[in-house]
Phi, psi and omega in degrees: 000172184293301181310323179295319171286320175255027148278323167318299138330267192303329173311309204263002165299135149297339189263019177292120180314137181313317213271011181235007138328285203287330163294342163291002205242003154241046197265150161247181205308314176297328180266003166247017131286354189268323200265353151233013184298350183184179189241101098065119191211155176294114202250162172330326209227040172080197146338067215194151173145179189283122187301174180136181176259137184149171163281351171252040166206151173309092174205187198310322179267338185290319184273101072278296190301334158302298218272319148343295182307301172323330176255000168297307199306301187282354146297326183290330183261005186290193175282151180254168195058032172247176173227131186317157158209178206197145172240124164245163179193152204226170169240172186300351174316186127305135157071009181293342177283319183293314205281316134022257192282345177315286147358268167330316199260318162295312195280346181269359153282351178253005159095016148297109176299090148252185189201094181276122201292174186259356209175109157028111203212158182261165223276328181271021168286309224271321159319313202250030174263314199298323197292303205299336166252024176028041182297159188270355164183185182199162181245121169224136183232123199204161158244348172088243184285333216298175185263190178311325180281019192228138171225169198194158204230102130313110197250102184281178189236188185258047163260322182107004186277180175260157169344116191257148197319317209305324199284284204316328187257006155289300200310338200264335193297319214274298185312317205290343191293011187240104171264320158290039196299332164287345181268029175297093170226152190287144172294141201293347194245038194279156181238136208266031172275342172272350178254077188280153187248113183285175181178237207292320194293342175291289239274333177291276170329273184319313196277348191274323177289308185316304194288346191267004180299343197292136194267312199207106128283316163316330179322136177306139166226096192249076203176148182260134158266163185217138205201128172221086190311335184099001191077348183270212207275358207266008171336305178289278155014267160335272172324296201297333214275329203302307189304309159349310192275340173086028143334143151259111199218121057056059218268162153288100209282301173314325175253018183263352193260211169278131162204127194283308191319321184066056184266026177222022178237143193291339201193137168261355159275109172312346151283038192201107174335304169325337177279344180271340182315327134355260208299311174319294205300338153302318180298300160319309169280012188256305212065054185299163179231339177248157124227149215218117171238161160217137200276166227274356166231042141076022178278331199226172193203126192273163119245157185212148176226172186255091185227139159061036183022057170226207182204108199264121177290138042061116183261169152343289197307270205319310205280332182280022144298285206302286191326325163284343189283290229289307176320280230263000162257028155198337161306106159358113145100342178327105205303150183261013160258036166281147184207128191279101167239124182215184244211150176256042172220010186275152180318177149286336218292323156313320183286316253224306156322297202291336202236005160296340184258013176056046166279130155296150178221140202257182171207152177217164147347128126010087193143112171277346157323287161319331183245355152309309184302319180307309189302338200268335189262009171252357181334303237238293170298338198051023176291357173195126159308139172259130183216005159178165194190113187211166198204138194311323179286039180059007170278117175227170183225122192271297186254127186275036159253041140242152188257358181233177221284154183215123155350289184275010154246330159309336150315261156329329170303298179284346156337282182287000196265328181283334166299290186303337168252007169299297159351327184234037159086009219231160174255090193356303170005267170340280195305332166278349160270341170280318185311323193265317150283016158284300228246340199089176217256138183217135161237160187239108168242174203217110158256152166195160185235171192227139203227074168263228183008214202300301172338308176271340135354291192274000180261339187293328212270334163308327192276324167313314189297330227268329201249014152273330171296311174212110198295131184303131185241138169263093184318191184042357185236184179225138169276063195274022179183144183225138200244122141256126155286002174271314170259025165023075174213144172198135204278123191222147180019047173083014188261108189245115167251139168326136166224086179274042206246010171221160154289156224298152180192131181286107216217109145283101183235127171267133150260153188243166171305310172292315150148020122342118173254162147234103190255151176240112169233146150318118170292127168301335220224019153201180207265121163209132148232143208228162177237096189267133193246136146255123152233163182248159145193218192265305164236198202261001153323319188252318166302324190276295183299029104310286163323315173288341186250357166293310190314334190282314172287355147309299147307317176302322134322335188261324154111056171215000000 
């Protein structure tokens, strides 16, 4: 079997890290089919999984052997007489600083330039590192959302965006070509004229493009924020830019400082209730009127707003709606080539914002990668303005100049949207009920089954197969069309046309009759299969006793 030659390989190296030695040598049978059955490999979001020692886990030699590949490539691709360089930045995990700076110290045996922070930075810091030192890639090792026992290695290209299949599968061609990968280490005599340490002058830059995103800074801000990184990277960040701006803002004090553990918080994903308690309880004793999370390495951002004196949580969908509300019914000057770019797992509820304000709007892949690439290939022509870019996973982009999805402006954006309709007596609330009798009513759920190891593996790749054999019935609706992206084809009245207009990724989308959708994907970025529902109607009653009976043939699909 597989898992047996390389548990084998790593048993009998000699260059194996001691501590992870010791942890193989007390694995049973099962957890060392789980840790070698296959190799950790690049997923929508990079890199990512649960430490330890194995080839399906995050550890000193699986990024070495990624950060190796990285410097065969750029080198086989540099400039000639230029010497290559890479920005890296970690988050609050276990071992991400070590892995890091380890990261810094291989490439610069290989005669490679970085320029690695000195201390914990958030991912779309580390995007807008890459532009600012006009580096030829960057690193950033994060798990993102993941839960604690997980880390994850991000590879940007020198737009800052991350790695879109075609560049990724040069970079996986360059990783596979390394066969002896443990004995991969930086040489003790590496020259550390090459390992520059980044800091106050990025962080200085970046807060200044964050503050200039601002529409109405003037707006009265008479009101509290309640505000929670989460333990992560986005403490600094966050706070300075709010307070600058002339916030009154607040932290969850227990949860403001770094700890890999997340040891006072339930979950460190905003898309779990467990992330807001914290923060909830701040808000209540505060009288907050906004509260702000951010997953710990500072790309997506949770809201709860205070209305009808409760405190209501926020999905994704809802918050990049209001955000697009707010952008395109009060900036100035909005280009009459504006275009709205999201994801085809993203609510419709956006799309339906963007084009009431006669925004055009593009959709990509799964993956804020995708709509980085997008925003860079209208870069030039100006054949479309980028004027917003958000995704269901609570991740949105005000300003590209950062290329991946950023927090910390979003953070300030809904700030300032909250200054501004308080002003006219209204609550985001409010302004999203307006939003909702304008364009109609949409819930946005979310189903999933969590499938780990070899086993769920082989349950994962049965139910896509299971449901292309015999394609998911809504009773009471018409199918009138279905998108695979994997065989990129898509079906209307028993009629199947070639659909190429994306790359290929395994993705099942029902369109329904009503204007409802149901889409199924595998997670890049944890062993899940997941379901996404939009369903609509006139109001938000009939959309939700939808929503409930679509969540059932969901499952029933998942087989749970």
């Amino acid at each position: 079997m597989v898992y047996q030659e390389n548990y084998s390989y790593w048993k009998n190296h000699k260059d194996l890290d001691p501590s992870l030695r010791e942890e193989l040598e007390k694995m049973s049978e099962s957890q060392i089919e789980d840790a070698f059955f296959k190799d950790v490999k690049f997923e929508t979001a990079g890199m990512r999984g649960l430490m330890g020692v194995g080839s399906n886990r995050l550890n000193i030699h699986t990024v070495r052997k990624a950060t190796q590949g990285l410097a065969n490539y750029l080198s086989k691709h540099k400039e000639e007489g230029k010497v290559p360089s890479v920005a890296i930045a970690y988050d609050n995990r276990y071992n991400s600083r070590e892995f890091a700076f380890d990261c810094a110290k291989l490439l610069a045996s290989n005669g490679i330039k970085t320029y690695v922070f000195d201390s914990l930075r958030p991912t779309p810091e580390l995007s807008y590192t890459v532009r600012y030192y006009h580096c030829d890639s960057g690193i950033m090792i994060t798990a993102s959302h993941n839960p604690k026992e997980y880390n994850g290695y991000k590879v940007y290209d020198p737009r800052g965006c991350q790695l879109i299949p075609v560049l990724a599968n040069k970079l996986i061609e360059e990783i596979e070509k390394i066969d002896d990968f443990i004995s991969i280490k930086p040489r003790e005599d590496y020259d550390k004229d090459l390992v520059v340490i980044a800091g106050e002058e990025v962080d200085e830059a970046y807060n200044r493009d964050v503050l200039s995103i601002r529409i109405n800074p003037d707006e009265k801000k008479d009101f509290k924020i309640a505000f929670s990184p989460e333990h992560g990277t986005s403490n600094i960040p966050v706070r300075r830019a709010l307070k600058e701006a002339g916030y009154d803002v607040e932290v969850v004090e227990n949860q403001s400082y770094p700890d890999p553990a997340f040891s006072n918080t339930k979950t460190p994903n905003p898309e779990e209730p467990g992330a807001y308690e914290g923060v909830l309880a701040l808000a209540k004793k505060i009288d907050a009127a906004l509260l702000l999370v951010c997953d710990p390495d500072g790309d997506r951002m949770g809201v709860g707003i205070r209305h009808n004196g409760e405190y209501i949580v926020l999905n994704g969908n809802q918050t990049g709606a209001l955000l697009l509300e707010y952008i395109l019914s009060t900036k100035k000057n909005i280009p009459a080539n504006a275009c709205m770019f999201t994801t085809i797992v993203t609510s419709d509820l956006g799309e339906a914002v963007a084009r009431s304000h006669g925004c055009d709007v593009e959709k990509t892949l799964t993956g804020f990668k995708y709509i980085g690439d997008k925003y860079y290939r209208y870069e030039e022509n100006h054949e479309k303005e980028y004027i917003f870019g958000y995704e269901e996973s609570y991740g949105s982009l005000i300003a590209p100049f950062v290329r991946d999805k950023d927090a910390t402006q979003a953070c300030l954006m809904l700030s300032e949207a909250c200054a501004y309709y308080r002003a006219q007596d209204k609550t985001l609330m409010d302004v999203l009920n307006e939003v909702y009798a304008k364009v109609g009513a949409y819930v946005d759920v979310q189903v999933s089954v969590l499938l780990p190891g070899a086993d769920g593996a082989v349950k994962l790749k049965a139910i896509m197969d299971g449901l292309r054999e015999k394609p998911l019935e809504v009773p009471g609706y018409e199918i009138v069309r279905i998108e695979d992206y994997k065989l990129q084809t898509a079906t209307e009245n028993g009629v199947v046309t070639p659909f190429a207009e994306y790359d290929v990724t395994d993705v099942l989308k029902y369109f329904l009759s009503d204007g409802s959708y149901i889409a199924i994907r595998p997670s890049g970025t944890e062993p899940k299969c997941k379901v996404y529902i939009c369903a609509k109607d006139e109001t938000m009653d009939k959309a939700k006793e939808k929503a409930e009976g679509f969540k059932k043939i969901a499952r029933e699909a998942l087989g749970n």
